[in-house]
PAFITOR-707752 format. One line per 10 residues: number of its first residue (from 1); for each residue x, y, z of N, C-alpha, C. Coordinates in Angstrom, 3 decimals. Example, Ala and Ser with C-alpha at 12.3 -4.5 7.8 and 13.67 -1.06 7.14 Angstrom:
# PAFITOR-707752
1 = 13.190,-5.690,7.800,12.300,-4.500,7.800,13.200,-3.300,7.800 | 12.850,-2.250,7.080,13.670,-1.060,7.140,12.900,0.030,7.870
This chain:
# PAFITOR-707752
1 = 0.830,-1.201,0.000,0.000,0.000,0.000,0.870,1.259,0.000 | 1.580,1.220,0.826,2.457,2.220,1.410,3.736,2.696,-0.509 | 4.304,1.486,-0.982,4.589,1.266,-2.032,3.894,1.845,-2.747 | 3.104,1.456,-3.246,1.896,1.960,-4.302,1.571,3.672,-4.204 | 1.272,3.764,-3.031,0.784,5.470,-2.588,2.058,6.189,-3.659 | 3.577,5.759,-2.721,4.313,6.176,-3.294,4.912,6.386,-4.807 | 4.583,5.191,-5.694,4.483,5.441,-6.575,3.607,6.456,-7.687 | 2.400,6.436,-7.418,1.373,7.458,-7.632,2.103,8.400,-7.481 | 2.775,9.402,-6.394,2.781,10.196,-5.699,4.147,10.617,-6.485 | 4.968,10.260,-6.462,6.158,10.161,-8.245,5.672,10.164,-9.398
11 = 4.547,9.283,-9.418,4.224,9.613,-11.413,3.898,10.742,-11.491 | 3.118,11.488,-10.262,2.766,12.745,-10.539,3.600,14.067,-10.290 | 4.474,13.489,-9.492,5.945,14.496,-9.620,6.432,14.622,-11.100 | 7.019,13.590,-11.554,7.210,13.017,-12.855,6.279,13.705,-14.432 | 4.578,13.594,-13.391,3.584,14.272,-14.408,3.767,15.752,-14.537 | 4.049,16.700,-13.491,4.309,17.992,-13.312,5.214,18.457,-13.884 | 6.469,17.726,-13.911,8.351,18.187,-14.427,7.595,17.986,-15.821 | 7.261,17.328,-16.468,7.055,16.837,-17.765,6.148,17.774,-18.525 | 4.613,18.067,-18.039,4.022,19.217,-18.837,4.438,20.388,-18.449 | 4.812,20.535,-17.466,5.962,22.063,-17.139,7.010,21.967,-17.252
21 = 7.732,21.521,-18.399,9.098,21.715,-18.721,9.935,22.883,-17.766 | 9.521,24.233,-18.792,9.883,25.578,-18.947,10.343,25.815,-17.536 | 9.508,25.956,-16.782,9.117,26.353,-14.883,10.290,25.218,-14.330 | 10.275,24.423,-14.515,11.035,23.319,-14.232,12.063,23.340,-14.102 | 12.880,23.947,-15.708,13.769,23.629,-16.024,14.589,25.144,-15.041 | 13.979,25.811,-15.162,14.200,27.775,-14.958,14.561,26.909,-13.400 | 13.701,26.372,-12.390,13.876,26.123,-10.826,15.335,25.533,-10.859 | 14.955,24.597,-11.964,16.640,23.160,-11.629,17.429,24.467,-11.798 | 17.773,24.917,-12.987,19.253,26.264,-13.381,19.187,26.945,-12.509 | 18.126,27.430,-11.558,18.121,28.413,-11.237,19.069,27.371,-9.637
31 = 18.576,26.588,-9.394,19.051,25.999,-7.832,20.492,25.495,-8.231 | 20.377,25.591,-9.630,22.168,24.795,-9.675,22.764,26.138,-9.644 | 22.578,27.109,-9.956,23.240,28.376,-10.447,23.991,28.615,-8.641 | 22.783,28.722,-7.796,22.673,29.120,-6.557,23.772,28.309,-5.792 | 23.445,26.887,-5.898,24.347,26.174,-4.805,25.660,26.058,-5.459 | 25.950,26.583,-6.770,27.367,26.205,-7.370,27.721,27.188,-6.858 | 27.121,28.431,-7.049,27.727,29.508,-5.338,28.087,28.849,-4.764 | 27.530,28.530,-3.737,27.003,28.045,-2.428,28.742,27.308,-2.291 | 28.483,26.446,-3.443,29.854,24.775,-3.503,31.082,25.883,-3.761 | 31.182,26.672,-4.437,32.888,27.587,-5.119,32.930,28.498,-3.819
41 = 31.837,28.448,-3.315,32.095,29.910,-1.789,32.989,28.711,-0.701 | 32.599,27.521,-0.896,32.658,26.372,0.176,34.143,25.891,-0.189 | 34.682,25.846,-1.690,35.743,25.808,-1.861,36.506,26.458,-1.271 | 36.642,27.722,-2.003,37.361,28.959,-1.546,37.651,28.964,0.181 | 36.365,28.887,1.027,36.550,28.765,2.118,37.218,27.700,2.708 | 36.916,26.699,2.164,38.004,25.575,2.958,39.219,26.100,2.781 | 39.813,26.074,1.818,41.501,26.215,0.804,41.784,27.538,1.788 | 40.920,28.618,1.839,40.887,30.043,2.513,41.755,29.397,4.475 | 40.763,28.326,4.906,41.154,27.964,5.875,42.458,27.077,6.038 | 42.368,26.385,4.990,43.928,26.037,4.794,45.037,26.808,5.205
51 = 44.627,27.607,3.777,46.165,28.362,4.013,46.578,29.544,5.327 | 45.120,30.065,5.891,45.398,30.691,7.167,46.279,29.304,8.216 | 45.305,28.158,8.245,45.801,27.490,9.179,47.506,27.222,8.841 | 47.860,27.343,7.727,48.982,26.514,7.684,49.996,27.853,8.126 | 49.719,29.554,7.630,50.168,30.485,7.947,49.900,30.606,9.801 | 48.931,29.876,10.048,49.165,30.241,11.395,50.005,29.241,12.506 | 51.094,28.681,11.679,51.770,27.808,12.040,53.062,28.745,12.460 | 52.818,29.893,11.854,54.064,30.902,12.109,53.643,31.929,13.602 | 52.969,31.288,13.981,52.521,31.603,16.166,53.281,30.712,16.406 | 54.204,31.419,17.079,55.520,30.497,17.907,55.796,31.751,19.195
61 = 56.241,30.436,19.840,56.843,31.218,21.355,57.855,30.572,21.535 | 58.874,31.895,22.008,60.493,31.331,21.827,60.544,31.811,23.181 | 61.353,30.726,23.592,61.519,30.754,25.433,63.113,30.543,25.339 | 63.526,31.923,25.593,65.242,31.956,25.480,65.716,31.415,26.814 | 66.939,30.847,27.085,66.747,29.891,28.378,68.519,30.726,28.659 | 69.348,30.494,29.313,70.315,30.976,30.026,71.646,30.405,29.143 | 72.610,31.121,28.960,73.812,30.887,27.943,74.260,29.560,28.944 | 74.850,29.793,30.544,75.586,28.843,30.922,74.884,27.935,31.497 | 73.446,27.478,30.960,72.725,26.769,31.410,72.953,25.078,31.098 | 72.782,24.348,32.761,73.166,22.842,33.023,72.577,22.041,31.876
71 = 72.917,21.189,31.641,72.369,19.927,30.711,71.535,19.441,31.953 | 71.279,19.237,32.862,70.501,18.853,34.497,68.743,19.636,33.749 | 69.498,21.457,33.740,68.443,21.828,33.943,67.644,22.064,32.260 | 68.536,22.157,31.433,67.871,22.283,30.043,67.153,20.735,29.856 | 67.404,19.520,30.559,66.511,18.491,30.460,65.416,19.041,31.185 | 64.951,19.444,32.438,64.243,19.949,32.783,63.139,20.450,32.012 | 63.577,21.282,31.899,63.109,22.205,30.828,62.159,21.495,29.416 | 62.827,20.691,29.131,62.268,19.473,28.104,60.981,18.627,28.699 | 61.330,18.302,29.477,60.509,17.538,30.523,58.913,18.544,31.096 | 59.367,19.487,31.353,58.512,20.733,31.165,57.063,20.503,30.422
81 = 58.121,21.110,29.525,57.616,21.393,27.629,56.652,19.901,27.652 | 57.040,18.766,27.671,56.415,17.752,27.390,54.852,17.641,27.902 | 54.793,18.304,29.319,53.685,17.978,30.395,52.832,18.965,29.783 | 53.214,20.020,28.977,52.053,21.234,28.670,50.749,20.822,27.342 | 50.249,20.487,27.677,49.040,19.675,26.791,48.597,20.750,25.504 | 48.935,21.979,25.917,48.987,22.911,24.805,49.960,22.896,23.776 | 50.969,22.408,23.944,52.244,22.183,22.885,51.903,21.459,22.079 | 51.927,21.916,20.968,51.855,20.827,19.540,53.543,20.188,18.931 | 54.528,21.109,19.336,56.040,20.676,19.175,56.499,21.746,20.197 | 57.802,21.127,20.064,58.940,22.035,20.509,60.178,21.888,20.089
91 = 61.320,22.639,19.556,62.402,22.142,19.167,63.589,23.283,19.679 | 64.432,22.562,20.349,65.465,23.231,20.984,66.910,23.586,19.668 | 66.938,25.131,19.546,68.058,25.717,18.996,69.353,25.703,20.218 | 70.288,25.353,19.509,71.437,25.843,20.299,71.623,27.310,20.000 | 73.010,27.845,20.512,73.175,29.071,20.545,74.288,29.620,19.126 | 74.851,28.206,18.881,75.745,28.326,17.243,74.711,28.132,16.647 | 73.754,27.063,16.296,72.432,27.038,15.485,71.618,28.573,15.005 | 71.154,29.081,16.422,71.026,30.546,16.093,71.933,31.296,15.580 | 72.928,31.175,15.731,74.232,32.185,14.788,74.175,31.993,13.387 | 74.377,30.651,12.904,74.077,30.069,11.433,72.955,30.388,10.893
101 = 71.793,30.335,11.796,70.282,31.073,10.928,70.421,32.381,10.354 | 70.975,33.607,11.522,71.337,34.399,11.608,72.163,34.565,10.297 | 73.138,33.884,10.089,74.337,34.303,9.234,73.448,33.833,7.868 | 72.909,32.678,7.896,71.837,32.899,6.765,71.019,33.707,5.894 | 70.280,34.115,7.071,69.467,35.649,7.283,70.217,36.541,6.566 | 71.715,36.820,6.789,72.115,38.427,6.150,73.039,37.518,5.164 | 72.628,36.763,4.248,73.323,36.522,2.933,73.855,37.623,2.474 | 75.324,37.672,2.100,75.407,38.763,1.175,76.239,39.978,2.028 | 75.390,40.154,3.572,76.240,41.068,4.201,76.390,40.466,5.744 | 77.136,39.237,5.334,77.903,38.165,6.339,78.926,39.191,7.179
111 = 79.688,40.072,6.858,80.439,40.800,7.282,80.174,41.735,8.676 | 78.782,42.410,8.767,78.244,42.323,9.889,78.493,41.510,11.279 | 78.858,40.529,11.016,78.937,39.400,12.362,80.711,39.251,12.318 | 81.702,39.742,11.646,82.929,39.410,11.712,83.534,40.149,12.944 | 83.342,41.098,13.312,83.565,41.838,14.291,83.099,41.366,16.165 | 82.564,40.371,15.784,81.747,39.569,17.191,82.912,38.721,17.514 | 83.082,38.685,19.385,84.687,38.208,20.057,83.902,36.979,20.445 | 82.333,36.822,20.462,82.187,35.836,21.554,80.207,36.367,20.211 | 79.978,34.900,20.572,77.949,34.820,20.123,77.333,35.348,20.835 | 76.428,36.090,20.970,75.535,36.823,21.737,74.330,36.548,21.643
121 = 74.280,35.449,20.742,72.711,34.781,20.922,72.440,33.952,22.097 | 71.188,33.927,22.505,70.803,32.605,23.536,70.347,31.551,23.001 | 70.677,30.284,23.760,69.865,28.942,23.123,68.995,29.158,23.644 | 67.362,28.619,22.707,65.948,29.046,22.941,64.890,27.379,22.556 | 63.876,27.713,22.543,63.237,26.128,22.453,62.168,27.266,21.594 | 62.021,26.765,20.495,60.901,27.249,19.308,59.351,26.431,20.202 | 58.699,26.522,20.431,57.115,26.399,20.873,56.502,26.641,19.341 | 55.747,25.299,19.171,54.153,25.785,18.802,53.342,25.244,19.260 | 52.216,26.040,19.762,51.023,25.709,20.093,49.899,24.803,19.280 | 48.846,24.134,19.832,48.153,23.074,19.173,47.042,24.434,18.413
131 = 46.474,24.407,17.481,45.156,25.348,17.056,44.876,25.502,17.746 | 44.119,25.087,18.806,42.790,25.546,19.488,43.121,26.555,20.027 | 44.937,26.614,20.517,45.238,27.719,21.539,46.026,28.884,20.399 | 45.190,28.758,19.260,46.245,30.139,18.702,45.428,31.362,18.735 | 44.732,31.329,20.000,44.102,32.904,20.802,45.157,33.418,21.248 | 45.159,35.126,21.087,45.983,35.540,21.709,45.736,35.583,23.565 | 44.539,35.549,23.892,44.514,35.321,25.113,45.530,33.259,26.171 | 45.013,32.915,24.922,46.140,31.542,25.486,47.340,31.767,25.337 | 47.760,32.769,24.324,49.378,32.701,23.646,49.867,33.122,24.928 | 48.840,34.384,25.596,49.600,35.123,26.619,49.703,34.370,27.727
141 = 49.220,33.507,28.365,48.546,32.856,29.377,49.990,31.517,29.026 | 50.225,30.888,28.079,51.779,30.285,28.064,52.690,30.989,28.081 | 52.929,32.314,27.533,53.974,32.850,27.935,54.391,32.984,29.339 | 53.374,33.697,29.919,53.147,33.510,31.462,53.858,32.326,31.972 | 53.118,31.053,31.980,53.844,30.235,32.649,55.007,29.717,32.333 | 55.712,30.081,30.439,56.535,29.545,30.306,57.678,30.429,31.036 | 57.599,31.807,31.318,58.616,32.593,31.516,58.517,32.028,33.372 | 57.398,31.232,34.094,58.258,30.880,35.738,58.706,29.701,35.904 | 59.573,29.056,34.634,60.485,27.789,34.314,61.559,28.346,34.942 | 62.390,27.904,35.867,63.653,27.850,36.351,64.304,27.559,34.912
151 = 65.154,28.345,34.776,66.585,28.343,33.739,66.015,29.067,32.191 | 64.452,29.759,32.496,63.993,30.379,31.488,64.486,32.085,31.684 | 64.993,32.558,30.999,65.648,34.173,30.870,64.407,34.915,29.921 | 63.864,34.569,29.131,62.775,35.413,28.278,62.011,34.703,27.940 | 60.476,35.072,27.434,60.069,34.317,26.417,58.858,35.297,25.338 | 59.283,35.146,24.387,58.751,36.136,23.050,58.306,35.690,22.177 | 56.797,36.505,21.813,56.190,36.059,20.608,55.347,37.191,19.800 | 55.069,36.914,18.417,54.574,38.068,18.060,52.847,38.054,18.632 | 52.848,38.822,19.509,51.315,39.273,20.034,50.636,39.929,18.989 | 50.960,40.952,17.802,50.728,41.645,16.938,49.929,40.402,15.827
161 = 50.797,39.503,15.467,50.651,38.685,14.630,49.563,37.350,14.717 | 49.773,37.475,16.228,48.610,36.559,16.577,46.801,37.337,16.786 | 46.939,38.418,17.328,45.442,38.964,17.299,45.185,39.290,16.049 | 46.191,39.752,14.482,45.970,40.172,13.167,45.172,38.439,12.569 | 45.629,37.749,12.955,45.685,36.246,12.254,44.257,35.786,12.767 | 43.828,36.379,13.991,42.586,35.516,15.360,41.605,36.592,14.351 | 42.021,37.629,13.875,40.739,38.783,13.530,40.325,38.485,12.508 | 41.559,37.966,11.492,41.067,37.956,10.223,39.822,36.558,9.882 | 40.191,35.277,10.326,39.808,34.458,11.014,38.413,34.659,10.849 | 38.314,35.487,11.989,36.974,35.606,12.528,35.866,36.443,11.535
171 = 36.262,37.373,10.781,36.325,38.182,9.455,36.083,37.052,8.563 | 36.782,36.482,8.593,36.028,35.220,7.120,34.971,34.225,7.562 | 35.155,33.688,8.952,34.032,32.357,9.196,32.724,33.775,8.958 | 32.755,35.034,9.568,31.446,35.805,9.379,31.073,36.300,8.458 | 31.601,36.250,7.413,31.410,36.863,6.038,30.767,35.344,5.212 | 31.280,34.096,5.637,31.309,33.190,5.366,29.600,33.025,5.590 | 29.665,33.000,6.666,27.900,32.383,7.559,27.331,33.172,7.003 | 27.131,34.572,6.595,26.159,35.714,6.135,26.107,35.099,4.240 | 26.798,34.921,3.957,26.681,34.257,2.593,26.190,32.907,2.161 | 26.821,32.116,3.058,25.280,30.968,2.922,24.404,30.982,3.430
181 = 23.848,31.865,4.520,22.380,32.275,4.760,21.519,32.671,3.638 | 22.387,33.745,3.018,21.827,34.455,1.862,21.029,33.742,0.782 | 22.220,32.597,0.290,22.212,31.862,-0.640,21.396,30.634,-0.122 | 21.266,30.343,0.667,20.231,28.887,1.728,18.588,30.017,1.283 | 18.756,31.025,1.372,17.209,31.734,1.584,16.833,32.361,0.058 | 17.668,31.924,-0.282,17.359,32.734,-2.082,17.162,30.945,-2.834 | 17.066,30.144,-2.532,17.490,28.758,-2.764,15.435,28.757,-2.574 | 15.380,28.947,-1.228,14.042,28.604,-0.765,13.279,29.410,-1.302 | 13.113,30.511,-1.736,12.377,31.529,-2.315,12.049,31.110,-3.805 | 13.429,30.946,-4.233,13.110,30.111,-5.672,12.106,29.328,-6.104
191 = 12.554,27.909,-4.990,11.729,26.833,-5.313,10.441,27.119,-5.231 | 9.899,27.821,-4.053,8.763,28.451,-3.715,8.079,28.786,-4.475 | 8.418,29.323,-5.398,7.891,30.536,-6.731,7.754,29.473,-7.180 | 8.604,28.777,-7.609,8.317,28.198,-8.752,7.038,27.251,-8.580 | 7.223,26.398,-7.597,6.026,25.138,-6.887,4.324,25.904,-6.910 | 4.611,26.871,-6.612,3.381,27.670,-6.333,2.832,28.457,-7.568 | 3.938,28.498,-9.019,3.197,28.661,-10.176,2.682,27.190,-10.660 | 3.351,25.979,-10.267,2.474,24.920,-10.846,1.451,24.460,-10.069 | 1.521,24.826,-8.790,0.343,24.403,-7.920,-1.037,25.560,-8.660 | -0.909,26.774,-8.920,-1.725,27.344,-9.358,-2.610,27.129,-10.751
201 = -1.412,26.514,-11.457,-1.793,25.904,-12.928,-2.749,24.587,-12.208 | -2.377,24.259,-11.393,-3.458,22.981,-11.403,-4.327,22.879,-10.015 | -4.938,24.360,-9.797,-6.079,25.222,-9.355,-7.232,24.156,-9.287 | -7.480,24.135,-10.789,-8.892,23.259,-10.642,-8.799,21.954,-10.547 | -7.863,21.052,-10.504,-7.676,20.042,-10.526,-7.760,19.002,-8.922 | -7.184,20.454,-7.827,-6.683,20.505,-6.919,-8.096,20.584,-6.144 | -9.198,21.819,-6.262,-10.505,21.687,-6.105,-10.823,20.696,-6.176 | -10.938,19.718,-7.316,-11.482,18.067,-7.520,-11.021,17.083,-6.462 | -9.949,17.323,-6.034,-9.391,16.653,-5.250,-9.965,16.622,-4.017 | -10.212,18.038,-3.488,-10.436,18.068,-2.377,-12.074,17.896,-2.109
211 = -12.544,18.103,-3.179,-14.347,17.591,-3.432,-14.716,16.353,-2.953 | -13.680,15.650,-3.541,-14.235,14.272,-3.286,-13.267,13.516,-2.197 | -12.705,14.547,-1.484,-12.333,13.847,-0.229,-10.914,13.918,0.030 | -9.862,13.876,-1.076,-8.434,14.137,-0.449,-7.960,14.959,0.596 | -7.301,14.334,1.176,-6.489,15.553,2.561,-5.461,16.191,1.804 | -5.332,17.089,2.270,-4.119,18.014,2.141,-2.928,17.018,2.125 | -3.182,16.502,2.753,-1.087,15.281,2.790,-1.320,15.506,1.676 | -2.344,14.432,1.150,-2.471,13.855,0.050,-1.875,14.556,-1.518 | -2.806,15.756,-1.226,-2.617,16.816,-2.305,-1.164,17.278,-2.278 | -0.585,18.077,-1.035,0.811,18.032,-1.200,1.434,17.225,-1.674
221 = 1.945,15.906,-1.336,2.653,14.783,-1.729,3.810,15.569,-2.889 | 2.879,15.089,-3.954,3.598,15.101,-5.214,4.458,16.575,-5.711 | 4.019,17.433,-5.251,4.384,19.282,-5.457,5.445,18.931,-4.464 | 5.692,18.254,-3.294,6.472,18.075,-2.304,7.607,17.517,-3.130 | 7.411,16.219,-3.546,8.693,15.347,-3.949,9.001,15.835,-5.143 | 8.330,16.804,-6.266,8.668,17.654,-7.029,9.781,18.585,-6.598 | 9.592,19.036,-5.621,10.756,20.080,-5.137,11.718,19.164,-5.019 | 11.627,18.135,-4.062,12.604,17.338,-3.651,13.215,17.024,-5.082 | 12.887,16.823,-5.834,13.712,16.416,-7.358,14.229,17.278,-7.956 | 13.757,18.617,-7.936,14.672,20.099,-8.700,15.581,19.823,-7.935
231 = 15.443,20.000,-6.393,16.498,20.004,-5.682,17.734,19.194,-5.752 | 17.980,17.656,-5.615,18.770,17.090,-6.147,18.737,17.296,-7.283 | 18.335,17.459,-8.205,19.057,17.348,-9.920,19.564,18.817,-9.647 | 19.023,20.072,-9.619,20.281,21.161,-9.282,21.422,20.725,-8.313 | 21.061,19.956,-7.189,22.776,20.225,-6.809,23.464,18.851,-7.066 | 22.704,18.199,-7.903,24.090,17.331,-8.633,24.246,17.928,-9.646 | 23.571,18.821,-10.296,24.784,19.369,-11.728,25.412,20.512,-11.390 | 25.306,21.169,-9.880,26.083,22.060,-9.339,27.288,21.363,-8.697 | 27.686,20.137,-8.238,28.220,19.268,-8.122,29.366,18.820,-9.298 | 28.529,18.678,-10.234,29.609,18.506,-11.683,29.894,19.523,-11.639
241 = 29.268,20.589,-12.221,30.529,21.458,-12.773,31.433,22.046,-11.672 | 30.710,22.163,-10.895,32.356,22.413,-9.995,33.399,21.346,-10.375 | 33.258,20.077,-10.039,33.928,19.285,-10.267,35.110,19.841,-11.554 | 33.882,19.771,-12.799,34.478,20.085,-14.420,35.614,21.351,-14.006 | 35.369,22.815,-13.415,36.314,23.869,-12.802,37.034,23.229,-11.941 | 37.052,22.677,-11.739,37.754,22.627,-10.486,39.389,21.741,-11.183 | 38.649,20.478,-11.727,39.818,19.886,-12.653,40.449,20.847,-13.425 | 39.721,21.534,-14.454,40.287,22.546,-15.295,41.433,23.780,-14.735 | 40.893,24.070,-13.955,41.647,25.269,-12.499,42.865,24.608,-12.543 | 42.866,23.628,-11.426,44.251,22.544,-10.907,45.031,22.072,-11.947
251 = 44.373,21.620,-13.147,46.016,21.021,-13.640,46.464,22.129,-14.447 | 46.041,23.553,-14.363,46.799,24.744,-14.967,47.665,25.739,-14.289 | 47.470,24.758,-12.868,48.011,25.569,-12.015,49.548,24.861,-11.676 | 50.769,25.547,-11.501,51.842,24.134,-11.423,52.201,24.212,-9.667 | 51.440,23.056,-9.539,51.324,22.289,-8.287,52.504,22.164,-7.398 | 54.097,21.754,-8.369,55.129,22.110,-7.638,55.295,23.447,-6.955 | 55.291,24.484,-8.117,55.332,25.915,-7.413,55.065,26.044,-6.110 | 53.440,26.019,-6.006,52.362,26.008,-5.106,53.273,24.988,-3.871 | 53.482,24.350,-3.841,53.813,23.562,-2.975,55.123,23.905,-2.282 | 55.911,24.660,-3.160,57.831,24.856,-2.744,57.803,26.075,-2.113
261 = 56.450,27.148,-2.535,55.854,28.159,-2.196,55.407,28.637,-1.174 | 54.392,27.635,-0.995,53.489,28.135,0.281,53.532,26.867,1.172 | 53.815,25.528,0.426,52.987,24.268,0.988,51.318,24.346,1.242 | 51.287,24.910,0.124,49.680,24.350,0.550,48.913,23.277,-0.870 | 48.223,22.989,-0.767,47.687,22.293,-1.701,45.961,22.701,-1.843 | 45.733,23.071,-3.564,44.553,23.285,-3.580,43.218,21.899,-3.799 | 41.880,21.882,-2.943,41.520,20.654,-2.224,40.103,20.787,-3.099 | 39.283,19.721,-3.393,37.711,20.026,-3.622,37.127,19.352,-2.405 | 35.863,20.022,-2.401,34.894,19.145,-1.347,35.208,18.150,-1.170 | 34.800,17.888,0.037,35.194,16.601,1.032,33.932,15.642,0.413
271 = 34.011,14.092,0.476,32.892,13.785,0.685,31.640,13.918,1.289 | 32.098,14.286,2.874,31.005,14.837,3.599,30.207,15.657,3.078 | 30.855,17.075,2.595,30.368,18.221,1.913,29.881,18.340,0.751 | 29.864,16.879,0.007,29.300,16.524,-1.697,27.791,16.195,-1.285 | 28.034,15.569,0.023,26.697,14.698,0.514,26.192,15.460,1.181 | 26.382,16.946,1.844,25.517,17.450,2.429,25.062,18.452,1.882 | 25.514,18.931,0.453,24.956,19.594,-0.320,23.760,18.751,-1.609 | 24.331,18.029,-1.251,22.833,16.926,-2.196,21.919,16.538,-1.113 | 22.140,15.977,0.038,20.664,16.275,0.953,20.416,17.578,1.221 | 21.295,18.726,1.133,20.768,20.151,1.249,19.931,20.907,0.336
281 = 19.907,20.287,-1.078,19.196,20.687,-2.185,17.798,19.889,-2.246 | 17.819,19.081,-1.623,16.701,18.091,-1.765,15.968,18.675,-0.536 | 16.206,19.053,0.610,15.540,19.761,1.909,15.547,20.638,1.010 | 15.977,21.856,1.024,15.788,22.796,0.066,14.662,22.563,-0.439 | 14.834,21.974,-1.508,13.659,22.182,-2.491,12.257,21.433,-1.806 | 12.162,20.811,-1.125,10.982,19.772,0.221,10.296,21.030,0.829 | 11.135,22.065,1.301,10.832,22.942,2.147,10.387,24.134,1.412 | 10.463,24.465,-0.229,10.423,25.588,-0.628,8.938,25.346,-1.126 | 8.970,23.518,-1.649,7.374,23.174,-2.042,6.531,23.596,-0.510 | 6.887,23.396,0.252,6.013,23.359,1.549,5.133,24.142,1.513
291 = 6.371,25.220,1.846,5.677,26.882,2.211,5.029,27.368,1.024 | 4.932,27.316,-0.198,4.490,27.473,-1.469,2.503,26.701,-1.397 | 2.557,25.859,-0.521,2.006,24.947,-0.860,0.860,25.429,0.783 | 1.570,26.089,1.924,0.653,26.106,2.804,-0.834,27.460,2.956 | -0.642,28.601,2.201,-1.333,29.443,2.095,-2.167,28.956,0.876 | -1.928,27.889,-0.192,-2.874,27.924,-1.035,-4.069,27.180,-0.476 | -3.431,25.889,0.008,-4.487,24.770,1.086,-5.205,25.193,1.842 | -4.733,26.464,2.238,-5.365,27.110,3.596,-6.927,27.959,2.900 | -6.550,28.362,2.057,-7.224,28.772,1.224,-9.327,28.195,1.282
């Protein structure tokens, strides 16, 4: 029974897409147009989060520790570092190590450092923090405790660089959320229109229905799983062509560069995000028949 209903309830989805081409076709382009937004905004934003995250790998805290400091207490110190659940690494520079970076650093005008009787750098332990703590309120809050380590002399980080990095951040996830709202509510408006010019075309048909007894489920049904079908068929061909750009983009781009460059790598949707934009088009379009569908019934 339950079978059967359902079938009915498709032929006439099926019956609607078919003598309303035109309306049809305008909803599908119009919902693929929308969520291929929706999918290239979702790109951009991941890759966007990438490459902040991987730039925010450059939040480090350097904990300069004492020139004539014990091998006793620079294990210490290690031992430390280990217990802090906030540390994502740590790697200890010596104090010639820092000289060689240094002498690196001024390629060209090496001459600068010839005049030095003795190194004046300190050995330091490079810190990075795990993500969660690349607030500048945590950055400060380890500095803190890293600077009341016995055999610790300083410890420095760019504070500047970390609240510029936490702002911008926060600047994109919100620019981010205000744009698929936009595009989630221009999605629903669409379908809406559209469901509610074929529900109107079949005015009198709909009267008959309810003459001789259909419920409202009933009558909805099919205008329902109609949406539900623009909906997936727009965001699977919003789906391809991203896909189609997306291939086209990447292999014109030379990947070594990119990589020797920045290290980053450019990514498409996750599976997760293929699949939650194809049940998102299908709600979508479920929900745009709805509301399309509840002021006429009411009627």
């Amino acid at each position: 029974m339950i079978i059967r209903r359902f079938a009915y309830f498709f032929h006439q989805a099926a019956r609607n897409l078919k003598e309303r081409p035109l309306p049809s076709l305008v909803s599908i382009a119009t919902i693929t147009i929308t969520l291929f937004i929706l999918g290239a905004f979702l790109i951009i934003l991941g890759n966007l989060r990438g490459a902040l995250d991987h730039l925010g790998q450059k939040i480090q805290i350097i904990t300069y520790v004492q020139n004539d400091i014990s091998q006793k207490t620079l294990d210490d110190i290690r031992n430390r570092l280990k217990g802090f659940g906030e540390i994502e690494t740590f790697q200890f520079v010596s104090a010639a190590e820092a000289l060689r970076r240094l002498r690196r650093s001024l390629e060209g005008q090496e001459g600068i450092l010839e005049g030095l009787e003795h190194n004046p750098l300190p050995p330091s332990f490079e810190i990075q923090l795990k993500k969660m703590y690349h607030t500048p309120p945590a950055v400060r809050l380890m500095a803190r405790r890293l600077s009341k380590i016995p055999g610790v002399e300083d410890v420095s980080f760019s504070q500047k660089w970390v609240e510029q990095f936490n702002t911008f951040m926060g600047i994109v996830e919100l620019m981010g959320s205000a744009i698929m709202a936009f595009l989630i509510l221009a999605v629903i408006i669409i379908v809406a229109n559209t469901i509610k010019l074929t529900v109107y075309a079949r005015s009198d048909e709909i009267e008959v229905m309810r003459l001789v007894g259909a419920t409202n489920s009933f009558i909805k049904a099919p205008f329902v799983l109609e949406g539900m079908i623009q909906g997936f068929l727009g965001a699977v061909l919003s789906v391809a062509i991203l896909f189609v750009i997306y291939q086209l983009v990447t292999t014109r781009i030379d990947a070594a560069l990119i990589s020797s460059s920045w290290g980053l790598k450019i990514d498409f949707l996750s599976p997760g995000t293929i699949m939650g934009i194809l049940a998102g088009g299908m709600c979508l379009g479920t929900f745009g028949s709805f509301i399309s569908l509840v002021r006429f019934l009411r009627a």
